[in-house]
C-alpha positions, 0 to 999 in steps of 0.5 A: 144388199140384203136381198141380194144376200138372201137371194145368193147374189153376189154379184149384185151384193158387191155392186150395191157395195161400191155404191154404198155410203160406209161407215169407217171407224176412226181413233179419237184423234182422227176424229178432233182432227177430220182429215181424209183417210187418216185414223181409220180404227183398225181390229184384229181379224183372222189374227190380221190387222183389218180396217172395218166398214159397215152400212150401219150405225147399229151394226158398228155400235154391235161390234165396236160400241159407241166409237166416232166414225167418218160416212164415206163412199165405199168405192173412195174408201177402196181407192184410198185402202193402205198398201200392206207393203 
């Protein structure tokens, strides 16, 4: 992924993504109870409710700091998304 990123490859950025194991933070509760799809730990971005995911325990750590997390396959993350609706 990063050298798609330092060639502009978004295409193949995007690829490796969906392939890719993440990282989704999840509340404490969700955590003790481990269930699929259940207390993904949301943040405000863009003044936007978002549900975060990384590719790296040092990049969550950055952003989040130490909070638990469950490693999903991106693409079953993207299939289990919550409709805004």
């Amino acid at each position: 992924m990063l050298a798609a990123t330092r060639r502009g490859d978004t295409d193949s950025y995007l690829r490796a993504l969906v392939l890719a194991e993440v990282l989704i933070p999840v509340t404490d509760r969700a955590a003790a109870r481990n269930g699929p799809t259940t207390g993904w730990r949301t943040v405000e971005a863009y003044g936007e409710p978002s549900i975060p995911m990384f590719t790296s325990r040092r990049r969550l750590a950055e952003r989040l700091g130490d909070v638990p997390f469950r490693t999903e396959g991106a693409l079953d993350v993207i299939r289990r998304w919550p409709d805004p609706t």
